[in-house]
N, C-alpha and C positions, 0 to 999 in steps of 0.2 A: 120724893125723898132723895137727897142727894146722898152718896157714899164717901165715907169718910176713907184716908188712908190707910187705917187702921184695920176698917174691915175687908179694903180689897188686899190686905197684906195678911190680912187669917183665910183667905178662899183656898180652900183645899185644906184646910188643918183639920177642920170637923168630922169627927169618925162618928160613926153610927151605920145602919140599916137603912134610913134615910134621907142618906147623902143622894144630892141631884147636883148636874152641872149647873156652873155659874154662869150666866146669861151676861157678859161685863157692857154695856150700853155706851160709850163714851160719847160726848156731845159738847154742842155750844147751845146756851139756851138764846141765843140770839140768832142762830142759823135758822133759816127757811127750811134747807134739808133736815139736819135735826130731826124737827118739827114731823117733818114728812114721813122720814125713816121710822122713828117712832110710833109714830100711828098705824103703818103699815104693820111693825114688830106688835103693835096691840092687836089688828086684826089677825095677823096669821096665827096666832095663840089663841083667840078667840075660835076663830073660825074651828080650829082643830083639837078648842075643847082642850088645849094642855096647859094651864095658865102655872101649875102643882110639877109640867116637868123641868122647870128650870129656877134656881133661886137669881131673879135680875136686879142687878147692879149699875145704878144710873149714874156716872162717871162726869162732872162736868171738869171739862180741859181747862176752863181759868183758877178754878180752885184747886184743882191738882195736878198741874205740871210735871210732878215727881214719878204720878204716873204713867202720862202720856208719854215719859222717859221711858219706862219700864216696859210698857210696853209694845214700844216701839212707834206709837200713832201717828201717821202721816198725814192722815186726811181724815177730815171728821162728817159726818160721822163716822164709827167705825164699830162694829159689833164682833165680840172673843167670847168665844166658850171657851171657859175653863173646866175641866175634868180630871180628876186625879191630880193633881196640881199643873197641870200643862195643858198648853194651848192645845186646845179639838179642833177648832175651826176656828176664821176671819172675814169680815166682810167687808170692805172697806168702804166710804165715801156712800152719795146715794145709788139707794136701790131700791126697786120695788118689791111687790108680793110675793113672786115668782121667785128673785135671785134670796130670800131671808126664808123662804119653804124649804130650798135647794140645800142652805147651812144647815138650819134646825132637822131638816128629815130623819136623821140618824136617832135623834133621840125623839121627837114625836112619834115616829113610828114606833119606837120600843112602849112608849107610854101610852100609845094606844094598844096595843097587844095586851095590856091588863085589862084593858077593860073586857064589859061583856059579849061574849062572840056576835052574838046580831045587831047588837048598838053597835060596838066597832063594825060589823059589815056595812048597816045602813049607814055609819058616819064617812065609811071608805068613798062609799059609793057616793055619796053628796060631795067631798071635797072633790075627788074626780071629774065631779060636775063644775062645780064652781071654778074649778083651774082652766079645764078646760074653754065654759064659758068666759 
């Protein structure tokens, strides 16, 4: 699902109890990187069980220009957390597992902290592993 400019232009309006940073994805769907970035962003969310901490936003750069204006995009891929209506973090161009864990840790870590004490232990201790290996 692509984002339309209307609703990267309400990110951050939404009040409630509910509210989660926006995840903004900007992309070419013709890039290889993209492609790559992407999947890695699928697996580190998988992997750490946080699919619920971030509302994501798949930004393609030919459709919205206006955008990649606004938000300054230089290199694509590029991945923005937005929180409270301003930029959290950036990552720009390709990356792997490792540098898109690095962005997200702030808020996967809080998201796991809900959960329950021995499942978060055992899940700590698995990603631990799997990073390391």
């Amino acid at each position: 699902m692509t984002t339309t400019s209307e609703q990267v232009r309400d990110i951050g309006r939404r009040r409630g109890g509910h509210d989660r940073p926006t995840l903004c994805f900007f992309y070419l769907p013709t890039s290889g990187p993209s492609r790559r970035v992407e999947a890695f962003l699928a697996q580190v969310l998988q992997r750490r069980q946080n699919h619920r901490a971030f509302s994501v936003q798949r930004v393609d750069c030919d459709e919205h220009p206006e955008l990649v204006g606004r938000f300054a995009i230089k290199h694509v891929p590029t991945l923005i957390v937005i929180e409270n209506r301003k930029v959290s973090g950036r990552l720009e161009g390709s990356c792997g597992c490792r540098q898109i864990e690095k962005l997200l840790e702030p808020w996967l870590a809080h998201e796991a902290a809900r959960g329950s004490g021995a499942a978060t232990s055992l899940i700590s201790a698995l990603v631990g592993v799997l990073v390391a290996w």
